[in-house]
Backbone as CSV, one residue per row, in Angstrom:
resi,resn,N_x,N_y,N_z,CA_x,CA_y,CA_z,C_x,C_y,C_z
1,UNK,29.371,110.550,97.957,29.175,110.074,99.324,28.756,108.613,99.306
2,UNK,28.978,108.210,100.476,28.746,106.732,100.529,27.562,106.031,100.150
3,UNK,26.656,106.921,100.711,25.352,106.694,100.469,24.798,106.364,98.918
4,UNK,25.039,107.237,98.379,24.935,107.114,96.607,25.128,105.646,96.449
5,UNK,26.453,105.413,96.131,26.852,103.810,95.299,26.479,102.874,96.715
6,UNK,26.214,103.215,98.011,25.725,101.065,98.625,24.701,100.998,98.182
7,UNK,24.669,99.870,98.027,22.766,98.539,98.042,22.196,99.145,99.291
8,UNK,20.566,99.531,98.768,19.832,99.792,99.511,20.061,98.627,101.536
9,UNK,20.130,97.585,101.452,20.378,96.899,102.564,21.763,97.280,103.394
10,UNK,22.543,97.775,102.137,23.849,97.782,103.145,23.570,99.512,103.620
11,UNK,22.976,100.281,103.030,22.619,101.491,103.601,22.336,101.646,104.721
12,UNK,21.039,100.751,104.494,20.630,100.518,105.761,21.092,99.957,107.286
13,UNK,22.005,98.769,107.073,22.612,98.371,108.001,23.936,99.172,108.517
14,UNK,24.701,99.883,107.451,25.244,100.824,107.636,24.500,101.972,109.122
15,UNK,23.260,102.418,108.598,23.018,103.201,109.519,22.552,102.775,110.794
16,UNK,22.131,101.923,110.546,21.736,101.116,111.909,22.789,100.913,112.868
17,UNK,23.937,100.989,112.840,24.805,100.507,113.088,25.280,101.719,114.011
18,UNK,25.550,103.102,112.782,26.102,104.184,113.354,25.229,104.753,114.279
19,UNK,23.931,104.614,114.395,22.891,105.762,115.333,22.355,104.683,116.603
20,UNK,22.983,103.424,116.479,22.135,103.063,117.489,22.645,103.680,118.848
21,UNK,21.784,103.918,119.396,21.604,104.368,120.784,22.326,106.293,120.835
22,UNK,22.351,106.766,119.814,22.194,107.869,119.286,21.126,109.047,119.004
23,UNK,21.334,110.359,119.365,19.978,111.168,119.142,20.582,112.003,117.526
24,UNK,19.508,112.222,117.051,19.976,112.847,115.775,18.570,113.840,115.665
25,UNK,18.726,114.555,115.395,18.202,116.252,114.595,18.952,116.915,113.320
26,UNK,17.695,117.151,112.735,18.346,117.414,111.101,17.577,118.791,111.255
27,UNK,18.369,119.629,110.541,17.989,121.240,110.649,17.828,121.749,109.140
28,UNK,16.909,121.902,109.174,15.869,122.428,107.302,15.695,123.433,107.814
29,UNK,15.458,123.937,106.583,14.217,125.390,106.329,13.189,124.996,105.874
30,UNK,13.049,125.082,104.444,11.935,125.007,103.181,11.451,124.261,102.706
31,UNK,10.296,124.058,102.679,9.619,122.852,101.226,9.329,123.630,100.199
32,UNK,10.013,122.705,98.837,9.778,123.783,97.864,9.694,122.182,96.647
33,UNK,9.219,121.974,95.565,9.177,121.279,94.703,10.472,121.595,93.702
34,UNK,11.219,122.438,93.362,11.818,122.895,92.987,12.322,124.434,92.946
35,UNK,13.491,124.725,93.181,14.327,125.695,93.436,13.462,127.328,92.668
36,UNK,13.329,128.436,93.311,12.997,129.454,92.307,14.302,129.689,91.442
37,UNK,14.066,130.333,90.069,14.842,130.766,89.576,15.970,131.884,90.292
38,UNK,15.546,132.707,91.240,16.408,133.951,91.550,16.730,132.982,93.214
39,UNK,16.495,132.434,93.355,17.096,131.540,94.771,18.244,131.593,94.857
40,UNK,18.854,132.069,95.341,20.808,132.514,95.463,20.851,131.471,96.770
41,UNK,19.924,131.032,97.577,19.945,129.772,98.585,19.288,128.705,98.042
42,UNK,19.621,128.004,97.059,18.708,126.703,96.814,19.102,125.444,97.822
43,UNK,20.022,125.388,98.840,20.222,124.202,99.444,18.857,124.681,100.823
44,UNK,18.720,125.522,100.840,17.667,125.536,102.417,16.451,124.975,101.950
45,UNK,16.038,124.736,100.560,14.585,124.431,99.925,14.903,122.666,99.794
46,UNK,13.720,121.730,100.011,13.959,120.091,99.853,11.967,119.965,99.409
47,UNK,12.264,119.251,98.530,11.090,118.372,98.455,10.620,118.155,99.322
48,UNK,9.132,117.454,99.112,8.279,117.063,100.687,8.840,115.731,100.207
49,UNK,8.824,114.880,98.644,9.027,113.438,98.838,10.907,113.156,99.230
50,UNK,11.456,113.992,99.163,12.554,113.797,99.452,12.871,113.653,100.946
51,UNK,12.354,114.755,101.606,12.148,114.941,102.963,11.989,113.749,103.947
52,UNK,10.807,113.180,103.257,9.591,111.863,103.390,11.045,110.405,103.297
53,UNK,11.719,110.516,102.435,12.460,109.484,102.170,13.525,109.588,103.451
54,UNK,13.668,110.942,103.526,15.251,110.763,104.241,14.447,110.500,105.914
55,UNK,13.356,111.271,106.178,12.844,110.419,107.679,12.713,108.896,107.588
56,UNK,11.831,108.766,106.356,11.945,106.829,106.460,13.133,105.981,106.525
57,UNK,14.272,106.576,106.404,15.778,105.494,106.006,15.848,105.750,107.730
58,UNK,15.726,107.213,108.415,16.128,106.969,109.431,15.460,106.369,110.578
59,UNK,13.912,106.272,110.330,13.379,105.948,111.237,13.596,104.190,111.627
60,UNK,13.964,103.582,109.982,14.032,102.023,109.940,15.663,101.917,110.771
61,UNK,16.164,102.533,110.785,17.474,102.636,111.522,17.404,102.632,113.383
62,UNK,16.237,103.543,113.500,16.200,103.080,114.901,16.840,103.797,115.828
63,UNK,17.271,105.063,115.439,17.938,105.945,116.411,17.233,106.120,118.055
64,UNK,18.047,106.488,118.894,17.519,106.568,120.238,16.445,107.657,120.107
65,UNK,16.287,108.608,119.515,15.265,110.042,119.084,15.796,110.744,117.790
66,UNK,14.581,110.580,116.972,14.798,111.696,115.861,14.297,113.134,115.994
67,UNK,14.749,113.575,115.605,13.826,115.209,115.667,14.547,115.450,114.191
68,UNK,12.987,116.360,113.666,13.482,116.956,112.624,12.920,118.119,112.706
69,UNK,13.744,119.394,112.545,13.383,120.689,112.827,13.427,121.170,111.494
70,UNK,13.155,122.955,111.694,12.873,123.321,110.344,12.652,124.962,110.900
71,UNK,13.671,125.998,110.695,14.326,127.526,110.775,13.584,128.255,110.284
72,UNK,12.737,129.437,111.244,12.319,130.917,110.542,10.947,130.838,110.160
73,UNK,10.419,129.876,110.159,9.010,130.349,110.133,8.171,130.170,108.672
74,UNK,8.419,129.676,107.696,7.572,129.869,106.703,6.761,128.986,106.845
75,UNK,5.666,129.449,105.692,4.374,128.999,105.391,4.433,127.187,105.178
76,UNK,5.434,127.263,104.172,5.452,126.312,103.381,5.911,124.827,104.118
77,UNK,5.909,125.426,104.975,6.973,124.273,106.357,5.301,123.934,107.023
78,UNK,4.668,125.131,107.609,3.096,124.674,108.217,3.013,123.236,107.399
79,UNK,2.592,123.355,105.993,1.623,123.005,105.740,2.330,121.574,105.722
80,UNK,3.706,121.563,105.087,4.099,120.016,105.436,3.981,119.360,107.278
81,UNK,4.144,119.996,107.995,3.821,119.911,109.333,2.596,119.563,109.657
82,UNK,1.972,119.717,108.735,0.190,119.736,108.607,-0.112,118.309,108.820
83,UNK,0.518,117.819,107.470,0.263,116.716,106.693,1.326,115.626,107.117
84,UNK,2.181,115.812,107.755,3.304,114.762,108.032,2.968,114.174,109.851
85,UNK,2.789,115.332,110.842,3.088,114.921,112.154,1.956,113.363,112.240
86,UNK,1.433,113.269,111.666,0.236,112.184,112.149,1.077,110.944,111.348
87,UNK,1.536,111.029,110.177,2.179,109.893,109.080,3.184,109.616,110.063
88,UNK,4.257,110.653,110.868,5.454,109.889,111.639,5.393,110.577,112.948
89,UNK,4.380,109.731,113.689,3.713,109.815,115.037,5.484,109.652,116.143
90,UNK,6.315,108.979,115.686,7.881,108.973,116.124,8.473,109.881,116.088
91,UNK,8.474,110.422,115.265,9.436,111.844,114.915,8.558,113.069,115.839
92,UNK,9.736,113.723,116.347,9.747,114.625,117.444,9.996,116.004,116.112
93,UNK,9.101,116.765,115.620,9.116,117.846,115.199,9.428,119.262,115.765
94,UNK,9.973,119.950,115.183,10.148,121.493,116.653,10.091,122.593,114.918
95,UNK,9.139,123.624,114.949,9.280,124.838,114.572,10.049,125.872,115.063
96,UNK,11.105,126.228,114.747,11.910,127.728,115.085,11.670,128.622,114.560
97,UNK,11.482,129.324,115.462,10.342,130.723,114.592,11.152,131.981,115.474
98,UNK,10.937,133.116,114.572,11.507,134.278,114.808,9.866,135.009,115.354
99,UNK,9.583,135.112,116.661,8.885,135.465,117.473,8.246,136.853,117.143
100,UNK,8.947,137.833,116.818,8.753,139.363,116.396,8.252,138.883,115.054
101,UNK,8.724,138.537,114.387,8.869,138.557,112.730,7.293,137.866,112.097
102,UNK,7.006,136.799,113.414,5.816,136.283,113.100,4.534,137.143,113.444
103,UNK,4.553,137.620,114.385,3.915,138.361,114.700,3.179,139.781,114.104
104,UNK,4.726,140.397,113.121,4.345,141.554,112.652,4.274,140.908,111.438
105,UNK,4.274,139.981,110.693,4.587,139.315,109.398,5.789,140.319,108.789
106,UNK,7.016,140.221,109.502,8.264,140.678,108.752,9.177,139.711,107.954
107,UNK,9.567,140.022,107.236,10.711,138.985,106.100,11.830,139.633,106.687
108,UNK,12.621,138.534,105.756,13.942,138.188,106.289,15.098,139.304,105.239
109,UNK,16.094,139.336,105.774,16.890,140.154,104.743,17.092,139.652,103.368
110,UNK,17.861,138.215,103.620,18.049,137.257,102.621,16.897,136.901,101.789
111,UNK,15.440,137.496,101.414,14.512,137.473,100.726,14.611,138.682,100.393
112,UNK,15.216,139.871,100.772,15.021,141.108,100.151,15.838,141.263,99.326
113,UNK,17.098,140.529,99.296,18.398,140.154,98.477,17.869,139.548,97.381
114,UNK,17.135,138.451,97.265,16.040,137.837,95.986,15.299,138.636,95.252
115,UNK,14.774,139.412,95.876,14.064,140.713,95.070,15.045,141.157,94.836
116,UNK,15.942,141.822,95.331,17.238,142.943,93.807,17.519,141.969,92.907
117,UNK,17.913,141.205,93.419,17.823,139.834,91.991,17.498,139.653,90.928
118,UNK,16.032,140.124,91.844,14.861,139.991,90.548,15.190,140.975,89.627
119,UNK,15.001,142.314,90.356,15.480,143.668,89.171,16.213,143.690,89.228
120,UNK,17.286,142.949,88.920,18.640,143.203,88.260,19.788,143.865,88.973
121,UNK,19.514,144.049,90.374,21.010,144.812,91.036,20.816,143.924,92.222
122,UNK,22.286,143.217,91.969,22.287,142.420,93.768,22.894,143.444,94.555
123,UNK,22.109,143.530,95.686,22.715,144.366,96.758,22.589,143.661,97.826
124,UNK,23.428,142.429,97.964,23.645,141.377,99.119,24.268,141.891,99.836
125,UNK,25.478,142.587,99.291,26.304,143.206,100.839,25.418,144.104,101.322
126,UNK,24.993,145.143,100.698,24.161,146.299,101.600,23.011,145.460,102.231
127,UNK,22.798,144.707,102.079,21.394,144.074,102.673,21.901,143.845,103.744
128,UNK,22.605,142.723,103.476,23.192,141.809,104.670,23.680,142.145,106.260
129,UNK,24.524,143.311,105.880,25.824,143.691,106.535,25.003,145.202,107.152
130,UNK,24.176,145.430,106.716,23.874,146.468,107.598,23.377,146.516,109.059
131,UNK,23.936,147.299,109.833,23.751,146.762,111.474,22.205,146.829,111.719
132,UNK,21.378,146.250,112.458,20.570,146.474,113.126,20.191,147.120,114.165
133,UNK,18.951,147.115,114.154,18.126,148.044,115.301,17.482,146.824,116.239
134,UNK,16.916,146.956,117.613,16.617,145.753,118.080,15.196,146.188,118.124
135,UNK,15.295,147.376,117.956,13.753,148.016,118.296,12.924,148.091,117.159
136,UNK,13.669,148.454,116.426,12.546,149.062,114.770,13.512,147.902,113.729
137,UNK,14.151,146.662,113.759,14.288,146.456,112.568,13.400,145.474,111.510
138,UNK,12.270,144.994,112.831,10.825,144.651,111.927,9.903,145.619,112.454
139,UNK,10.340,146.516,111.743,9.431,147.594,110.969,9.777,148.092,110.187
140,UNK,10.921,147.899,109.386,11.257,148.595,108.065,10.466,147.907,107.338
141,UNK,9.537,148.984,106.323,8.662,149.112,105.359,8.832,147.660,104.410
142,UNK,10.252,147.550,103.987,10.196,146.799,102.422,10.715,145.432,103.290
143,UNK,10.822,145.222,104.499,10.764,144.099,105.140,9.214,143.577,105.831
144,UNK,8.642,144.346,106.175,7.296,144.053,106.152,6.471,143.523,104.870
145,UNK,7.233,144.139,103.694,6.407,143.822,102.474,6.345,142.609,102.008
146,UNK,7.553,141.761,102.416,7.741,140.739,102.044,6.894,139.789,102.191
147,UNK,6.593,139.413,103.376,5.763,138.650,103.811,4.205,138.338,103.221
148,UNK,3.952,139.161,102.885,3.121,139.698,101.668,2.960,138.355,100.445
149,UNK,4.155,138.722,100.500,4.744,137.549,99.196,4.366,136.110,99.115
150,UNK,3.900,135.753,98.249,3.891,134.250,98.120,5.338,133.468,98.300
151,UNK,6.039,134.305,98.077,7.565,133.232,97.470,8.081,133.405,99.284
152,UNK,7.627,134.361,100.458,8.360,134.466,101.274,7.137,134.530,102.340
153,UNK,6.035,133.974,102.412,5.198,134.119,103.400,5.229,133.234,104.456
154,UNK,5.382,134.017,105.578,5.703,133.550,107.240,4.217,133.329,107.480
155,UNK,3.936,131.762,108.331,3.298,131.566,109.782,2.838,133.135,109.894
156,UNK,1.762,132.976,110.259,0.979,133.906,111.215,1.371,133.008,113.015
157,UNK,0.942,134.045,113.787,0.491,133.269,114.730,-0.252,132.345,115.485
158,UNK,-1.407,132.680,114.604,-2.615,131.842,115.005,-2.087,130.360,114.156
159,UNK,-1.682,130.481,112.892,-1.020,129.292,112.114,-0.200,128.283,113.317
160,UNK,0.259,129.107,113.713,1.481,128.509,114.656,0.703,128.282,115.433
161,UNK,0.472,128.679,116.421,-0.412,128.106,117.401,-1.398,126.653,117.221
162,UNK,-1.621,126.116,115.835,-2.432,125.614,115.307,-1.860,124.298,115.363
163,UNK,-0.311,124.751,114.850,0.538,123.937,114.852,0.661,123.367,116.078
164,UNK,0.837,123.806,117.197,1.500,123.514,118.497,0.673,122.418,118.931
165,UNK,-0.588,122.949,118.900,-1.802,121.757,119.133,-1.616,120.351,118.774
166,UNK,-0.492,119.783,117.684,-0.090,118.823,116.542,0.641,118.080,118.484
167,UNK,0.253,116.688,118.670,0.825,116.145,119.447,2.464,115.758,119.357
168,UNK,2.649,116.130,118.044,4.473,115.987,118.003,5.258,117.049,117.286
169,UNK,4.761,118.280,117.436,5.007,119.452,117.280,5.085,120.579,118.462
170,UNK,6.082,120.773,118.133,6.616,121.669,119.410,6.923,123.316,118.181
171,UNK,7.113,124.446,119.125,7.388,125.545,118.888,9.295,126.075,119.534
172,UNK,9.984,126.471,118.951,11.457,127.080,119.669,11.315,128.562,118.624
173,UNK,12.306,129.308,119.927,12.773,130.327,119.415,13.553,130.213,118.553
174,UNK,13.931,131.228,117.320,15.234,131.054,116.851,15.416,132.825,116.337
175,UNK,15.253,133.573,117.828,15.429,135.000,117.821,14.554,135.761,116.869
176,UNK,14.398,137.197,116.982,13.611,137.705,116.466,14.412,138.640,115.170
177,UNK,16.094,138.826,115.313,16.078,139.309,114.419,17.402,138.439,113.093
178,UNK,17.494,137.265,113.512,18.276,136.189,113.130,19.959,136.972,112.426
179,UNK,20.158,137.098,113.370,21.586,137.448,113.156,22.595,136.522,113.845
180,UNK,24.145,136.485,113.233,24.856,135.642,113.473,25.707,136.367,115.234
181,UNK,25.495,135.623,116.155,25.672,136.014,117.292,27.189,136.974,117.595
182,UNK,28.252,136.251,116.947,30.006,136.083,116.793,30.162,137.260,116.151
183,UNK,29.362,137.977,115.072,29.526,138.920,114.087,28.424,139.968,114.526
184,UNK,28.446,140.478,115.595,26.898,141.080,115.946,28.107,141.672,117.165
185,UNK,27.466,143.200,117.604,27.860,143.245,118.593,27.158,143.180,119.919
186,UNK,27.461,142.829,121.004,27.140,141.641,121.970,25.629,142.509,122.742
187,UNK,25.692,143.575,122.633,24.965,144.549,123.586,23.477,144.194,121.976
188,UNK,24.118,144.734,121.187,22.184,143.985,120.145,21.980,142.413,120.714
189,UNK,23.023,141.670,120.121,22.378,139.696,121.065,22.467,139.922,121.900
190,UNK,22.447,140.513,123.297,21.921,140.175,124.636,20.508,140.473,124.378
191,UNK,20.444,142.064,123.766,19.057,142.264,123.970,18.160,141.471,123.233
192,UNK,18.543,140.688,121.693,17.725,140.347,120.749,17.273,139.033,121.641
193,UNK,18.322,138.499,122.179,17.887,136.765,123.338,16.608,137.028,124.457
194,UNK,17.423,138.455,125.144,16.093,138.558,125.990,14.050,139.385,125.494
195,UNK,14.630,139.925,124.475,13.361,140.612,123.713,12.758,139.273,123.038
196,UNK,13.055,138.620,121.975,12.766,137.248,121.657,12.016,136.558,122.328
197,UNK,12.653,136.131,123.578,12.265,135.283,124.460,11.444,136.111,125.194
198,UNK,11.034,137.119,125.355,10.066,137.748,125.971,8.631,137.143,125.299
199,UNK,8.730,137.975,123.488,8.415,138.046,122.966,7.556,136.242,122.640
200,UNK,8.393,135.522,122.834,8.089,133.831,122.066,7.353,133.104,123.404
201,UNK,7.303,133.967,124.716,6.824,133.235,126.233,5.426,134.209,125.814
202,UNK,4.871,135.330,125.884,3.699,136.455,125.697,3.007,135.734,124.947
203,UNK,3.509,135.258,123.361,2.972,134.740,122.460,2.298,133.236,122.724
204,UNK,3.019,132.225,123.027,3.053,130.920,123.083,3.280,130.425,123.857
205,UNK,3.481,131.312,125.645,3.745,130.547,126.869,5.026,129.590,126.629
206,UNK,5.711,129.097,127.659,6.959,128.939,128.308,7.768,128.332,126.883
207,UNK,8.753,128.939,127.126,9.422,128.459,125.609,10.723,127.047,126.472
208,UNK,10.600,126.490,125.357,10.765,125.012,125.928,12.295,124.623,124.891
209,UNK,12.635,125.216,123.577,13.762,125.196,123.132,14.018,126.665,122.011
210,UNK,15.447,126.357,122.052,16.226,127.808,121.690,16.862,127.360,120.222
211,UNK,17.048,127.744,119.306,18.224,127.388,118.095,18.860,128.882,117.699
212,UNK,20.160,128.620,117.595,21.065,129.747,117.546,20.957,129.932,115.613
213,UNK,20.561,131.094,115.135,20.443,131.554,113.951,22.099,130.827,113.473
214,UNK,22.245,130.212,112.130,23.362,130.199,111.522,23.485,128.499,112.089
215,UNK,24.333,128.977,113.185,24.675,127.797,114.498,25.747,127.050,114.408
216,UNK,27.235,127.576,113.765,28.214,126.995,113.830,29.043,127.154,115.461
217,UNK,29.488,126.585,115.856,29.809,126.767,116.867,31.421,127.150,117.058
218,UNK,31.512,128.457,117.935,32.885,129.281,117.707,32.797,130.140,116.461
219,UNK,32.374,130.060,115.049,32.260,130.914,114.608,30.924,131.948,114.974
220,UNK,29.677,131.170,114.662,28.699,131.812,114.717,28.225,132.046,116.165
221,UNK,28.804,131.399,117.218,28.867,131.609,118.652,29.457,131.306,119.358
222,UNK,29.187,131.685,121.000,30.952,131.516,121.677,29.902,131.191,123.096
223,UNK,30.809,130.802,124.053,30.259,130.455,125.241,29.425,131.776,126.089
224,UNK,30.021,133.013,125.808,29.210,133.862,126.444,27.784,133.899,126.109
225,UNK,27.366,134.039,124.567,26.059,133.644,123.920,25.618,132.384,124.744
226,UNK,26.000,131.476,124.846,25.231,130.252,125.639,25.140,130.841,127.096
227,UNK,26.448,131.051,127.703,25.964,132.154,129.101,24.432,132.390,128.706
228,UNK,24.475,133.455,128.476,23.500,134.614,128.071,21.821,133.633,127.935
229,UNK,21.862,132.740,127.337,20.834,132.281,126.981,20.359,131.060,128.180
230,UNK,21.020,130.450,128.710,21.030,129.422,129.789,20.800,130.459,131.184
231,UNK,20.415,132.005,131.123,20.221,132.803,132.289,18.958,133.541,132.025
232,UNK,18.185,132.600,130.994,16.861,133.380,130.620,15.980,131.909,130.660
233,UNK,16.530,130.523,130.867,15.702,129.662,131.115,16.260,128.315,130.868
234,UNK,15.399,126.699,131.050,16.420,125.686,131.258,16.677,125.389,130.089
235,UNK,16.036,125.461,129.011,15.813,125.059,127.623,17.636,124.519,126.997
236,UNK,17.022,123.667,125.772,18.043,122.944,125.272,18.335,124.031,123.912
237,UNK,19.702,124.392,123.808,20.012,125.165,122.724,20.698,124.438,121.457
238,UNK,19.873,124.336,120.546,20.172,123.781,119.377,21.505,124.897,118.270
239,UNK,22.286,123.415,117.582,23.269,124.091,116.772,22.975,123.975,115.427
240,UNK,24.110,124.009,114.652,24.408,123.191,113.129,25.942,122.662,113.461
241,UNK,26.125,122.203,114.329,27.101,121.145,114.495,26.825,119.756,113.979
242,UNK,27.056,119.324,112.719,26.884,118.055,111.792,27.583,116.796,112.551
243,UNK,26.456,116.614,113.739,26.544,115.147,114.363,25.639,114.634,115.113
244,UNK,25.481,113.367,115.426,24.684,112.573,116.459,25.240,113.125,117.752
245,UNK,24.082,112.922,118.698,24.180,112.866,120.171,24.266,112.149,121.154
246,UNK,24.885,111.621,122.176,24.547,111.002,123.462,23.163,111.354,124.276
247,UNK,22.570,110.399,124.454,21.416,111.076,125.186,21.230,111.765,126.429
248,UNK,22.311,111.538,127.118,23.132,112.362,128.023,23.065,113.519,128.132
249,UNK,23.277,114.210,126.663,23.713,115.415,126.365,22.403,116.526,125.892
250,UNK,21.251,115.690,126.187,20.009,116.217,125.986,19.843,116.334,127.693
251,UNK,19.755,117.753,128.128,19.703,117.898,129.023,19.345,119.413,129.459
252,UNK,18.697,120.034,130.205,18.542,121.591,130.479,19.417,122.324,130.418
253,UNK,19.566,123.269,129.034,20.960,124.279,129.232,21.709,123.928,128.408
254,UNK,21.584,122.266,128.248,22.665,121.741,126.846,22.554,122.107,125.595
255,UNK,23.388,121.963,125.072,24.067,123.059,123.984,24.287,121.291,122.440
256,UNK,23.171,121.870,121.613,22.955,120.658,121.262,22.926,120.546,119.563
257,UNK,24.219,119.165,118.804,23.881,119.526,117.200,22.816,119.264,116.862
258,UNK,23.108,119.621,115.353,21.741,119.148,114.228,22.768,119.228,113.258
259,UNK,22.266,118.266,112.502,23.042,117.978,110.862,22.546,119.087,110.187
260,UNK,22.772,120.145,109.477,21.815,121.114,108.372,21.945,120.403,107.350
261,UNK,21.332,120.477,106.921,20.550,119.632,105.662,20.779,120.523,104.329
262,UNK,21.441,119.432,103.603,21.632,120.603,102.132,20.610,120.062,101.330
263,UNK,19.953,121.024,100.487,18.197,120.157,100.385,18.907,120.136,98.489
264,UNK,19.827,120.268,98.266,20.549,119.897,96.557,20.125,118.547,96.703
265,UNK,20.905,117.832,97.551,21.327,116.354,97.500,19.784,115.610,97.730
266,UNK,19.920,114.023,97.740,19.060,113.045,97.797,18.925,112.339,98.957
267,UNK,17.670,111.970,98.745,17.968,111.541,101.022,18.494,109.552,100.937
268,UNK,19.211,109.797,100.115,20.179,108.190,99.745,21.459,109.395,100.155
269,UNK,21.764,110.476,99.507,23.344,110.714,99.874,23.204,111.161,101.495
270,UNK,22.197,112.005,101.405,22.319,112.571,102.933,22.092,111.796,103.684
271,UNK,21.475,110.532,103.760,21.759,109.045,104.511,23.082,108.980,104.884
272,UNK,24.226,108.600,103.759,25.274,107.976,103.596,25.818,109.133,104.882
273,UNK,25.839,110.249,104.538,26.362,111.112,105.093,26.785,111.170,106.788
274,UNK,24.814,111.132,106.874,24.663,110.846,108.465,25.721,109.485,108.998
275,UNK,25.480,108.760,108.270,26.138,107.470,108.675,27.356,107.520,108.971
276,UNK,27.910,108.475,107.655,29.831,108.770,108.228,30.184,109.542,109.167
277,UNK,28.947,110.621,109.650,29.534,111.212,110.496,29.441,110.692,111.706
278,UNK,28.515,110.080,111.640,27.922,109.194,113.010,28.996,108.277,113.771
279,UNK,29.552,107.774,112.556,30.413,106.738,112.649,32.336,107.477,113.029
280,UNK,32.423,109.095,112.837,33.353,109.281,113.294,32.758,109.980,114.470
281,UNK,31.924,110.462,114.989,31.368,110.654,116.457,31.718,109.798,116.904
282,UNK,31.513,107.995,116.861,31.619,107.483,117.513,33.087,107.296,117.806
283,UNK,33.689,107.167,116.909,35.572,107.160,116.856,35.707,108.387,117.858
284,UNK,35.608,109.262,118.006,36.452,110.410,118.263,35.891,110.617,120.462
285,UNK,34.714,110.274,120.345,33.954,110.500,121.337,33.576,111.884,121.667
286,UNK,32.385,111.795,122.702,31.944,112.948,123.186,33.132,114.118,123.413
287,UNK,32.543,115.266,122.827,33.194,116.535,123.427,32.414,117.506,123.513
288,UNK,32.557,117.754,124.950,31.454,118.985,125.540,32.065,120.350,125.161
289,UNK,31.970,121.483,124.230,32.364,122.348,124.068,32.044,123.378,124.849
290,UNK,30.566,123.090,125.546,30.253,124.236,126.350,29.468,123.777,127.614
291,UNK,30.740,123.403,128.319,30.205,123.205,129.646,28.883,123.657,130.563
């Protein structure tokens, strides 16, 4: 990527260039110093100094609003949240948290997949692919256990709440039982949007933004899902559509990207990156996919 081989200056002016008057959101999970061994997801895990680098290239760039978000709730995200919101008083932070999951301290499937790992039998498809319950599926036993875990421990609530207090920290839903909307059948995501959001307003009062689990757009969701969610409140629904924004397009109900962040790479390539895509956003122009 581009980013790699320019001179630190032309990086820079590079990006300056592509984001001005641009909104950008980058969509993480994890802080991790290095990858676990049984991690079958090592791109959702990034350094804190890596992290640290890729906000500083962008903040000297000057975008119209940064936000940098961060999916599902773990521990390990608090504590950088802890220690960062005061260092980049600019940056617009948002936690997406699975509302149920925090609450009961339930884990995720894709951590229960790491454990067969561990003992020796992957059972990713059976994990994965098995349908859900909207009612009992944080309460299965060996999903509760997880949380437990050092390698997979969720936010409490009170954690979160702690968080919220942080003057550039905000709280969003990102459903309670994080399933891909497109591959789900529609009668579980209606209910999981409105139980969630029940669930994330009881907890933490008026929920103020939404992020769609996965968040490709057309695969992982379709306009009825945005229906559905724009009839439970005004909130801005976040994607993983890998681009800058018009500020325009930040608006009640709008349907909004984030770059996902592959936490392999270096925040010199994932610079370069932003920059190219930025720079064919700007070529191609706005397109509203969901009116």
């Amino acid at each position: 990527m581009a980013g790699r081989w320019l001179p630190g200056p032309a990086l820079g002016a590079l990006l300056t260039g592509a984001l001005q008057g641009l909104g950008v959101s980058l969509c993480m999970h994890r802080i991790a110093a290095r990858p676990r061994p049984t991690d079958w997801q090592p791109g959702l895990s990034m350094p804190a100094p890596e992290v640290d680098e890729l906000i500083e290239r962008l903040l000297a760039a000057r975008p119209a609003r940064l936000s940098v978000t961060f999916d599902d709730g773990y521990r390990d995200v608090a504590a950088y949240l802890r220690s960062r919101a005061a260092k980049y008083p600019e940056v617009d932070f948002v936690f997406f948290i699975c509302p149920e999951k925090a609450e009961q301290q339930t884990g995720f499937r894709w951590d229960l997949v790491e454990e067969s790992i561990k003992s020796g039998v992957d059972r990713r498809d059976e994990l994965l692919k098995a349908p859900a319950d909207v009612l009992h599926e944080n309460e299965r036993p060996e999903l509760r256990a997880l949380a437990g875990l050092e390698d997979y421990a969720l936010c409490t609530v009170d954690e979160l709440k702690a968080l919220e207090k942080l003057p550039n920290v905000r709280l969003g839903n990102h459903t309670s039982l994080h399933l891909s909307a497109a591959n789900t059948p529609d009668d579980v995501v209606k209910a999981d949007f409105e139980r969630s959001t029940a669930t994330f307003i009881r907890l933490f009062g008026k929920q103020t933004e939404f992020a769609f689990p996965f968040g490709t757009p057309q695969h992982h969701f379709q306009q009825r899902h945005v229906d559905w969610l724009r009839a439970l409140g005004d909130f801005p629904i976040w994607t993983t559509e890998a681009r800058p924004y018009r500020m325009e397009e930040l608006r009640p109900g709008g349907v909004l990207p984030r770059f996902p962040i592959d936490g392999l790479k270096d925040a010199r390539t994932l610079a370069g990156w932003i920059a190219a895509r930025a720079l064919d956003f700007r070529a191609r122009g706005t397109k509203h996919r969901f009116p």
